[in-house]
C-alpha beads as a LAMMPS data file, in Angstrom:
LAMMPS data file: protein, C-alpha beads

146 atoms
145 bonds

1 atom types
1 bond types

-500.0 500.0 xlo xhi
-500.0 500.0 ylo yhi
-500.0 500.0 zlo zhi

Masses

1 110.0

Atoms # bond

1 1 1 -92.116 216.261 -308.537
2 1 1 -93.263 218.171 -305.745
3 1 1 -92.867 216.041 -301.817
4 1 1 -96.515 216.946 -300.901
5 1 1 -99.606 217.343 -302.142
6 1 1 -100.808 220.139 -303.743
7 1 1 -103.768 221.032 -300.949
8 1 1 -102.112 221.069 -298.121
9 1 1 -101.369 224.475 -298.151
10 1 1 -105.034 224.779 -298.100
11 1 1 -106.088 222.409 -295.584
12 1 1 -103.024 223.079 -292.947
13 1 1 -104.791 226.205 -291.843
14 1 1 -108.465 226.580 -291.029
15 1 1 -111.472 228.387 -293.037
16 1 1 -112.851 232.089 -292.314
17 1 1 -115.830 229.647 -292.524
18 1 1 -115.034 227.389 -289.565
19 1 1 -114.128 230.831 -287.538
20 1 1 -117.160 232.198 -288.390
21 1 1 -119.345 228.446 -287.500
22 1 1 -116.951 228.663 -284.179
23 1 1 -117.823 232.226 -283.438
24 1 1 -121.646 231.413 -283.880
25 1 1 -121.535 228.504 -281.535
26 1 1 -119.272 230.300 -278.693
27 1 1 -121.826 232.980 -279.323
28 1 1 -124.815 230.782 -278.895
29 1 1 -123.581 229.143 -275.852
30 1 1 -122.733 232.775 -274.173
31 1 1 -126.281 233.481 -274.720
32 1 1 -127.695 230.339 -272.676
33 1 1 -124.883 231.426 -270.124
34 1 1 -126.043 235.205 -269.650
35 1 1 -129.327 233.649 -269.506
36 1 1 -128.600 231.756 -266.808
37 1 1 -126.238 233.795 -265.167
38 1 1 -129.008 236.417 -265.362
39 1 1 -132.185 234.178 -263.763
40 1 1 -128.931 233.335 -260.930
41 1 1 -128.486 236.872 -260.245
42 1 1 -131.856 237.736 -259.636
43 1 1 -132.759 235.116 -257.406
44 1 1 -128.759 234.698 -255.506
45 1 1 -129.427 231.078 -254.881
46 1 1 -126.593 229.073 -253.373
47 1 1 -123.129 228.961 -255.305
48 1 1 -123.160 231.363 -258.303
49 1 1 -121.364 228.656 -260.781
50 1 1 -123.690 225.905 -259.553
51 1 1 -126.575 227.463 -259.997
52 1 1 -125.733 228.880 -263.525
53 1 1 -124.983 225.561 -264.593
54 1 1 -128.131 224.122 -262.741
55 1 1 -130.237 226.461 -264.953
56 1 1 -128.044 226.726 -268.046
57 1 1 -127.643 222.744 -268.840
58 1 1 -131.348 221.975 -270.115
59 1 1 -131.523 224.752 -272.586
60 1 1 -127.469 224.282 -273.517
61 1 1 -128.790 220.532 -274.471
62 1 1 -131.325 221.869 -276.331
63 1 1 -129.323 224.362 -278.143
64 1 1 -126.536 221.220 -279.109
65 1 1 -129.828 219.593 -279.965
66 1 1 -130.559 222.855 -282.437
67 1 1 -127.299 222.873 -283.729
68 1 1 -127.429 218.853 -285.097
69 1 1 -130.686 218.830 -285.968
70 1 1 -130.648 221.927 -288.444
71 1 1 -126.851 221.570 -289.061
72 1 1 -126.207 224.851 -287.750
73 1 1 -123.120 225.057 -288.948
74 1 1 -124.037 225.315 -292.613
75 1 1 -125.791 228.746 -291.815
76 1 1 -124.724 230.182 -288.769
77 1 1 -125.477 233.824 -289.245
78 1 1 -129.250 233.488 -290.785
79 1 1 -131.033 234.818 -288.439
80 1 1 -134.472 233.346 -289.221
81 1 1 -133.426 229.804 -290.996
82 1 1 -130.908 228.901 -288.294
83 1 1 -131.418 231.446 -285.169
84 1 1 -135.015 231.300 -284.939
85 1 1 -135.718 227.479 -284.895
86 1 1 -132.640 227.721 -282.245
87 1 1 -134.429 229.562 -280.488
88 1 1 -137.831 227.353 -280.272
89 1 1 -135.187 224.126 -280.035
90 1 1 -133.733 225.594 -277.320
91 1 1 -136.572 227.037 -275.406
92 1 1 -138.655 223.726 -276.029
93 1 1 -135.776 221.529 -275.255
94 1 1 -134.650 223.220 -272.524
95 1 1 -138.091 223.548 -270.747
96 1 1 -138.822 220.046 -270.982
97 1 1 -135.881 218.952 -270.059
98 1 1 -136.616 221.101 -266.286
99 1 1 -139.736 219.943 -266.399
100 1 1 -138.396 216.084 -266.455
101 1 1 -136.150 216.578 -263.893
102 1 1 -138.685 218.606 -261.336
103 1 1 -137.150 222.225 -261.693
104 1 1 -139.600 224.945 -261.825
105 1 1 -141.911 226.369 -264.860
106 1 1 -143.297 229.298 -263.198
107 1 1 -145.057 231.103 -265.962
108 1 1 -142.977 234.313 -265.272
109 1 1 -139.754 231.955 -266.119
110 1 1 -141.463 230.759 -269.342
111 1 1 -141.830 234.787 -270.765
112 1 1 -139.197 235.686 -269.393
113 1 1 -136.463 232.477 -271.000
114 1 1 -138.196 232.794 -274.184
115 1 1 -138.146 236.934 -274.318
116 1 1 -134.406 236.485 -273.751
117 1 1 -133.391 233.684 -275.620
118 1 1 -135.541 235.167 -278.655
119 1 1 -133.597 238.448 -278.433
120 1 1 -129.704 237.159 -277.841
121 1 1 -130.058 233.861 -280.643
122 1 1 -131.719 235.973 -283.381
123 1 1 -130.732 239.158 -282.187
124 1 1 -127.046 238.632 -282.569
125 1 1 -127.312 237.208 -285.938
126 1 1 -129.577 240.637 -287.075
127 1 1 -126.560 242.617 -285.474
128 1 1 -123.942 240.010 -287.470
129 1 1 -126.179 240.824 -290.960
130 1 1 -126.271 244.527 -290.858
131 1 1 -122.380 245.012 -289.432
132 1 1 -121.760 242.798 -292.828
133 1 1 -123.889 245.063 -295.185
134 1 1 -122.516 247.963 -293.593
135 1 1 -119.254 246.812 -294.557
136 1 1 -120.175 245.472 -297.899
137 1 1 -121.569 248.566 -298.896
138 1 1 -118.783 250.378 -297.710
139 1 1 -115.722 248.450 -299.679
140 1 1 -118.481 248.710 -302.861
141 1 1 -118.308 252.375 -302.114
142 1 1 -114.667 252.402 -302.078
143 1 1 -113.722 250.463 -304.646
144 1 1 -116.276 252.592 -307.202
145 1 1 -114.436 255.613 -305.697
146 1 1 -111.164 254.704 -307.481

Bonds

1 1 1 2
2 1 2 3
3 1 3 4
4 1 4 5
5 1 5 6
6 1 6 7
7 1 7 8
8 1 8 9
9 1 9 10
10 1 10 11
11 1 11 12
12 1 12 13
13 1 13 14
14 1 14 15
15 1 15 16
16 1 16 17
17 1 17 18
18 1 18 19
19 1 19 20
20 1 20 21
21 1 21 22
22 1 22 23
23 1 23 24
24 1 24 25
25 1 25 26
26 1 26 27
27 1 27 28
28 1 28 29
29 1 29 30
30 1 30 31
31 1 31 32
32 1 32 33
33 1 33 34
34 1 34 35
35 1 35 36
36 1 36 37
37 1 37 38
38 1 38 39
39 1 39 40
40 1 40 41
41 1 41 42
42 1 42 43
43 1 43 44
44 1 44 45
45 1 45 46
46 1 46 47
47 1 47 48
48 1 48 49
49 1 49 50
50 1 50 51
51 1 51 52
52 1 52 53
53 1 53 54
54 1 54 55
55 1 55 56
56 1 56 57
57 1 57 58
58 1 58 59
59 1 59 60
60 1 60 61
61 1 61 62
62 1 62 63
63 1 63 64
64 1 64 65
65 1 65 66
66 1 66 67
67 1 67 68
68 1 68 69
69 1 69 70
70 1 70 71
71 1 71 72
72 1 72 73
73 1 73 74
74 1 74 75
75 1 75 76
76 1 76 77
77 1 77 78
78 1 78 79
79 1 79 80
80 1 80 81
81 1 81 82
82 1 82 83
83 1 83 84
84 1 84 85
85 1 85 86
86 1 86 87
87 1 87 88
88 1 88 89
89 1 89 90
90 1 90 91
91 1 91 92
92 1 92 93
93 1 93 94
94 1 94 95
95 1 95 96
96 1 96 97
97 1 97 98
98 1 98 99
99 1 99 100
100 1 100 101
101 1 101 102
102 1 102 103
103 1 103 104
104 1 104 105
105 1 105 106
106 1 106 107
107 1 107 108
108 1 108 109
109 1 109 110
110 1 110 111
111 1 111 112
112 1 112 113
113 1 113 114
114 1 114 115
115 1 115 116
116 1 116 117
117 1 117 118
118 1 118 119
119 1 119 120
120 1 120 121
121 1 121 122
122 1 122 123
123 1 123 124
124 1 124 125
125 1 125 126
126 1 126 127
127 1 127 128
128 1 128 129
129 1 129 130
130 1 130 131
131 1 131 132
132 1 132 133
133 1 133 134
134 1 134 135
135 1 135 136
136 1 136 137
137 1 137 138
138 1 138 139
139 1 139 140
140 1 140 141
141 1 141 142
142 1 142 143
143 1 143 144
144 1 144 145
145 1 145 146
């Protein structure tokens, strides 16, 4: 009679799954941080880490606001399903959120959020989807090879 259970070899270590739902998240949030560490940048107001996080916490609400809503985590690499309506949660979110608290929504920072935003959500995910077929096609290649 064994002393434990017969899973907990499989639940004492985590999931490629949860790396891969941990990697999409980190990924997500660096995206709202480049964003913001971009618009800081270009405009050098005040502290650098105050100001990214002055512009960066509206649309990072809005992107945990994403994440719960469509339950990210069960399809973190689709780039339309999941990083597309990320992208509108976040951008919509986010912009409402400045607008409630008196920031600015200069139309130039409208284009300009939702250009970028709309390239680093979905675009990673498109990068994430063909490095994967690349690599599926290769170890199909391979293993018809031998």
């Amino acid at each position: 009679m064994p002393s434990t259970p017969a899973t907990a070899t499989t639940t004492s270590r985590p999931s490629a799954r949860t790396g891969v739902v941990a990697l999409a998240l980190v990924l997500d949030v660096v995206a709202v941080l480049a964003f913001a560490a971009g618009g800081q940048a270009a405009h050098s107001a005040g502290s650098p880490l105050a100001a990214v996080l002055t512009i960066a916490w509206p649309f990072l609400v809005g992107l945990a606001v994403g994440w719960v809503l469509l339950r990210a985590w069960r399809r973190p690499l689709s780039a339309w399903s999941t990083g597309l309506v990320l992208w509108v949660t976040t951008w919509v979110v986010g912009m409402a959120l400045r607008w409630a608290t008196g920031e600015g929504l200069a139309t130039a920072f409208l284009v300009v959020s939702a250009a970028f935003l709309l390239a680093t959500l979905v675009g990673w995910r498109l990068v994430a989807l063909l490095v994967l077929r690349v690599v599926r096609t290769s170890v199909t290649s391979r293993s018809r090879s031998f």
